[in-house]
C-alpha positions in Angstrom: 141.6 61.2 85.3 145.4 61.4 84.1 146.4 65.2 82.5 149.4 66.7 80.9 150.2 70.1 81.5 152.3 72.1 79.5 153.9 75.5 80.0 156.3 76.7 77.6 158.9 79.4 77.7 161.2 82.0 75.0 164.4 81.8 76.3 167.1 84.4 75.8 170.8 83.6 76.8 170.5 79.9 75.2 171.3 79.7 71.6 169.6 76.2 70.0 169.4 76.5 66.3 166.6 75.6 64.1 166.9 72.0 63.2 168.7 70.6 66.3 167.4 67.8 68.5 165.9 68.3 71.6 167.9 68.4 74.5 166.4 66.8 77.9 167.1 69.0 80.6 165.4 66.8 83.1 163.1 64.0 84.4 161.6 62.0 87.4 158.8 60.1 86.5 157.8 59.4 90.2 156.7 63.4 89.8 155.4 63.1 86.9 157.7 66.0 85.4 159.2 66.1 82.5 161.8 69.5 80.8 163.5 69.9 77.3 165.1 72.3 75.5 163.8 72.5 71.8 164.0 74.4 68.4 160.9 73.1 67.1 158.4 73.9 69.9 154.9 74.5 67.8 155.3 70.9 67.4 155.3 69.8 71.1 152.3 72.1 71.6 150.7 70.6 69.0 147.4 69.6 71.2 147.3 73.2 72.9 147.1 74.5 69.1 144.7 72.0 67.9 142.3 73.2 71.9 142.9 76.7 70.6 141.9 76.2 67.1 138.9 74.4 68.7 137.5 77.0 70.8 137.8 79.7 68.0 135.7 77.6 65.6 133.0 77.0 68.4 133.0 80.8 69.0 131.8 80.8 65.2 129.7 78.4 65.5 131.8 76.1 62.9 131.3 72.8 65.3 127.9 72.0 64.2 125.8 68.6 65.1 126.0 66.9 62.8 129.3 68.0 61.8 129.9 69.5 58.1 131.5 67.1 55.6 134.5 69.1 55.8 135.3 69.5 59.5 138.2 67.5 59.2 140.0 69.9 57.2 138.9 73.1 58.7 140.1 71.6 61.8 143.5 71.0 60.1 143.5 74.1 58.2 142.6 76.2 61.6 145.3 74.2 64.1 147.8 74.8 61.1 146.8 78.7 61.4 147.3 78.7 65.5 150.5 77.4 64.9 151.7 79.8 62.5 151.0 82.3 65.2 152.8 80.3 67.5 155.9 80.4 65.7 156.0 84.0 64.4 155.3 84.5 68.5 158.4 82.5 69.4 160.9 83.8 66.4 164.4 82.2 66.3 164.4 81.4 70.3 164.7 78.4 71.4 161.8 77.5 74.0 162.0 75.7 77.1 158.7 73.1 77.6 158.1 72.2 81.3 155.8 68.8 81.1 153.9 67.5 84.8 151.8 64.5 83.9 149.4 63.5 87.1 145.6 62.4 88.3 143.0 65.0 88.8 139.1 65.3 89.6 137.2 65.3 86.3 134.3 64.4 85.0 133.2 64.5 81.8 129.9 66.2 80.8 126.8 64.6 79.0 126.7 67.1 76.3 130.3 66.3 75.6 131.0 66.2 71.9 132.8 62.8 70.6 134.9 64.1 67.3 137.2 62.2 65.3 139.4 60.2 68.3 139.1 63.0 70.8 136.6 64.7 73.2 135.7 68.6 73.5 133.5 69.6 76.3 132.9 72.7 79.2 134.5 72.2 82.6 135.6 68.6 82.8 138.0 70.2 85.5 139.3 72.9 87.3 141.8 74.2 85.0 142.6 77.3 86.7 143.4 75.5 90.2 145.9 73.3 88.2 147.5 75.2 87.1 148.1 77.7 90.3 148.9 74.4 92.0 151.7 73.5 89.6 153.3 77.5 89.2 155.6 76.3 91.7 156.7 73.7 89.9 157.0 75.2 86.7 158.9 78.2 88.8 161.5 75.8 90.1 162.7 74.9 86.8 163.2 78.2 85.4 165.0 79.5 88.3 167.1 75.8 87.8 167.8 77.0 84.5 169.4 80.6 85.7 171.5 79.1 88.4 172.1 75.9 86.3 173.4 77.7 83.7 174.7 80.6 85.6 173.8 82.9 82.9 171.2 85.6 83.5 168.4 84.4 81.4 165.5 86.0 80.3 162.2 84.0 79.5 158.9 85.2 77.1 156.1 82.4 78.3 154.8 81.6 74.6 152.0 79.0 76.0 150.3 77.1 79.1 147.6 74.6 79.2 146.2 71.1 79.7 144.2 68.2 78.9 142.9 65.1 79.7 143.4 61.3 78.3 140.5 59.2 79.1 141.5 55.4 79.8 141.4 54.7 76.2 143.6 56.9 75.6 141.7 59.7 74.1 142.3 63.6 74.5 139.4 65.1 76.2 139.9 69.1 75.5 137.9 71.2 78.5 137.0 74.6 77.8 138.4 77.1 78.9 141.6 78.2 77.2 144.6 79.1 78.7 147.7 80.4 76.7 150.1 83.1 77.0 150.3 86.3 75.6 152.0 86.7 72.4 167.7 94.3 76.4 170.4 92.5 74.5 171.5 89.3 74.9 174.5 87.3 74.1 173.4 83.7 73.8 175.5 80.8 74.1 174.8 76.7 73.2 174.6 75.0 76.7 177.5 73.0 76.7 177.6 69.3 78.7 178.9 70.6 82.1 175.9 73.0 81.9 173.4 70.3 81.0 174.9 68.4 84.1 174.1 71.4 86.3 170.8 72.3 85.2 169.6 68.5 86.1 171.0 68.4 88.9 169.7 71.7 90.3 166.3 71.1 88.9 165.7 68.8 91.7 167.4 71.2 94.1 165.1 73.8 93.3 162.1 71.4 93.1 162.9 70.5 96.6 163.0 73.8 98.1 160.3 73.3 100.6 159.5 76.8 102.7 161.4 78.8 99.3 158.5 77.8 97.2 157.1 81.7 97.4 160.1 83.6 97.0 161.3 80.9 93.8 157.7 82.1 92.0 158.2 85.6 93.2 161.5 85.5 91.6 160.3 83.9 88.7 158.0 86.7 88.0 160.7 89.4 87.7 162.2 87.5 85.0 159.3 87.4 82.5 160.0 89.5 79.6 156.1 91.5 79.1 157.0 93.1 82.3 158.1 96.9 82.8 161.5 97.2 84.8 159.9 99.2 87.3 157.6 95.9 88.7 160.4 93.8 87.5 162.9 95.5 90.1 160.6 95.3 93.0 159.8 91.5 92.6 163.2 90.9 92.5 163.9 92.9 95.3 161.1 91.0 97.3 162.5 87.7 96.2 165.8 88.6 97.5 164.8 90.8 101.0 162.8 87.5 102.0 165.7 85.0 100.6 167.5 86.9 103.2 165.1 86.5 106.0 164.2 82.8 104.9 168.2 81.5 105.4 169.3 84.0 107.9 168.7 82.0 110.7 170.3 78.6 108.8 173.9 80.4 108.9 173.4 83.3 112.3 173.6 79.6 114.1 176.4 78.6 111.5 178.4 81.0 112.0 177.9 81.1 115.9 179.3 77.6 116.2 182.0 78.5 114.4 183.2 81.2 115.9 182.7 79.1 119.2 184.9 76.5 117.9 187.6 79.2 117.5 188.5 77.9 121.1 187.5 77.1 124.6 188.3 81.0 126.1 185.7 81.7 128.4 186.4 85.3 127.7 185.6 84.7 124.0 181.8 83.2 124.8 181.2 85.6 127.4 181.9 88.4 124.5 179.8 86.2 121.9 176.9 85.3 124.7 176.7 89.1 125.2 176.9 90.0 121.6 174.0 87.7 120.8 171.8 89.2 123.6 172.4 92.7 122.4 172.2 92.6 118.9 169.5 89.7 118.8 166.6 92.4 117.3 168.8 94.8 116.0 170.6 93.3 113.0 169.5 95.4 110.1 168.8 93.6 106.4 172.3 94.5 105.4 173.6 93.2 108.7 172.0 89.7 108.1 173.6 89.7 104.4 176.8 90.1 105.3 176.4 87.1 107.3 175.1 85.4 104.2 178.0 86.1 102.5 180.2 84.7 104.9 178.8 81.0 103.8 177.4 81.7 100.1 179.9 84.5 98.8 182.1 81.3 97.1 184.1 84.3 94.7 184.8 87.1 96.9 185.4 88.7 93.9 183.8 92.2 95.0 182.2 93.7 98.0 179.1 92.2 97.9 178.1 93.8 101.3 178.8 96.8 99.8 177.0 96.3 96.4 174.0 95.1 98.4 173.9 98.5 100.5 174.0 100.2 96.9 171.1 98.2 95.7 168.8 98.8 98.4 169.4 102.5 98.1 167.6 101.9 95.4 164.9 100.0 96.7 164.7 102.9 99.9 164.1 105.8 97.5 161.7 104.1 96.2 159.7 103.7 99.1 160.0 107.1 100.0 158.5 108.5 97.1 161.9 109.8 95.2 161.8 110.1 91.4 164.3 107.1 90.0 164.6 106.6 86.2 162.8 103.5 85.5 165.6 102.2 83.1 168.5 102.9 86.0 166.6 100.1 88.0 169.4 97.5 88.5 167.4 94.8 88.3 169.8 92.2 86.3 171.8 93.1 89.4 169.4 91.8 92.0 168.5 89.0 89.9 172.3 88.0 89.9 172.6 88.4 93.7 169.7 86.4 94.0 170.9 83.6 91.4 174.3 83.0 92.9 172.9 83.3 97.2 170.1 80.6 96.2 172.4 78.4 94.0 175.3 78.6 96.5 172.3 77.3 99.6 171.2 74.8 98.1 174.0 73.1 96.6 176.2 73.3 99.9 174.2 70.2 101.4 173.8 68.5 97.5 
């Protein structure tokens, strides 16, 4: 059966005023994904509102059989409370709304209630499983947006869920619920070139393959409910295993190159022997700067240097030191990992 799933996101760093048009960030209809940009979000999530409003009047026992005379505006009057909620949840931010559209295994239960021109019922799917399978997905475009927009974004996930359309073209709503809980920022109106980027690395990011992992792990750091403390350490991960994911890729780069420098026999002698030596020994600092050779495109600081500093960090945590939670630099690793990611997998693009 076909389903929609939503996720939707706060975003800080954008500025979209109240009252604009959406802006379509991205879309590929063979993957059934669809992303926007939008001022007026409670609209858009108007069916997870109206599945929300439904499961608090079954909880009270307000979806009777036969239904009461005036369960059509209860149901109105009860969506129109979820999605006042909604929007005092989101405030003025503009919300990003990541759409996948696709077939799943459902089946829809005998005691299914038939109301008005939709469907509610338990367990027509496995909800939870669809939506682990698409936090990839839905990872990918956020960290599109960061490197897209090259602004170091911050996001508040206002809502998830999904539904079903039946062949018809009824919404089937399946219990359970799934929504999201209810530093400064300068934010800035995306401009064209921006909007260029952020479709174009969408895709990137979406393709990713064996980064899939470290792209959610990352993702995670950047969620606003979360204390710096755990927000510095997934970032951290994210970018220890960025490094150890694409270190091989440019070790071999940059051995070839340095090969090409010429044909002295001397010179691959000292390189063979260098590689033998040192081919265990390369420390996770060691491996960065050979990162940075390839994916340092600004050389406008000591990266090396700055990524020494911020796994000092990391190492006193691990050994138990006292660090001030709000010292954590964890914009700083996010940033690192922003620009080492964007700079990989646009050099092939």
């Amino acid at each position: 059966m076909r389903y929609t799933f939503l996720s939707a996101y706060a975003i800080q760093g954008i500025a979209h005023p109240t009252g604009e048009t959406d802006v379509p960030l991205f879309h590929d209809p063979a993957k059934g994904i669809r992303v926007w940009l939008t001022a007026d979000a409670v609209t858009h999530l108007h069916l997870l509102n109206r599945h929300l409003a439904l499961l608090s009047m079954m909880l009270r026992a307000m979806v009777g059989s036969p239904l009461t005379a005036d369960f059509p505006d209860t149901l109105v009057s009860e969506t129109a409370k979820v999605a006042r909620q909604r929007s005092d949840s989101i405030g003025t931010d503009p919300v990003v709304i990541v759409e996948v559209t696709g077939e799943v295994d459902a089946a829809i239960p005998h005691n299914a209630r038939e109301i008005q021109d939709f469907i509610v019922c338990f367990d027509a799917f496995d909800k939870k499983t669809l939506k682990s399978r698409l936090a990839s997905q839905v990872s990918a475009v956020l960290t599109a947006l960061r490197i897209g927009t090259g602004t170091p974004l911050e996001f508040r996930q206002i809502s998830d869920g999904s539904y079903l359309r039946t062949e018809d073209g009824r919404v089937v709503h399946s219990a359970s619920a799934e929504a999201g809980g209810l530093g400064g920022y300068v934010s800035h109106r995306l401009s064209e070139e921006q909007k260029q980027r952020i479709q174009a690395d969408v895709p990137l990011a979406l393709g990713a393959g064996s980064l899939e992992r470290v792209l959610r792990l990352h993702a995670q750091s950047l969620g606003k409910p979360m204390d710096n403390y755990r927000a510095f350490l997934a970032a951290w991960s994210a970018l220890e295993i960025l490094v150890g994911k694409l270190i091989p890729i440019y070790h071999q780069l940059l051995a070839t190159d340095l090969r090409g420098l010429g044909p002295s026999p001397g010179l691959h002698a000292y390189l063979d022997r260098v590689a033998a030596v040192m081919a265990d020994k390369y420390n996770l600092a060691d491996k960065f700067a050979v990162l940075s050779v390839y994916l340092d495109d600004t050389g406008a600081q000591d990266e090396v240097r700055a990524f020494r500093e911020l796994k000092g960090f990391r190492d006193r945590l691990s050994h138990g030191e006292e660090v001030d939670e709000t010292a954590l630099p964890t914009r700083d690793v996010q940033r690192l990992f922003d620009k080492y990611l964007r700079n990989h997998l646009r050099r092939d693009a």
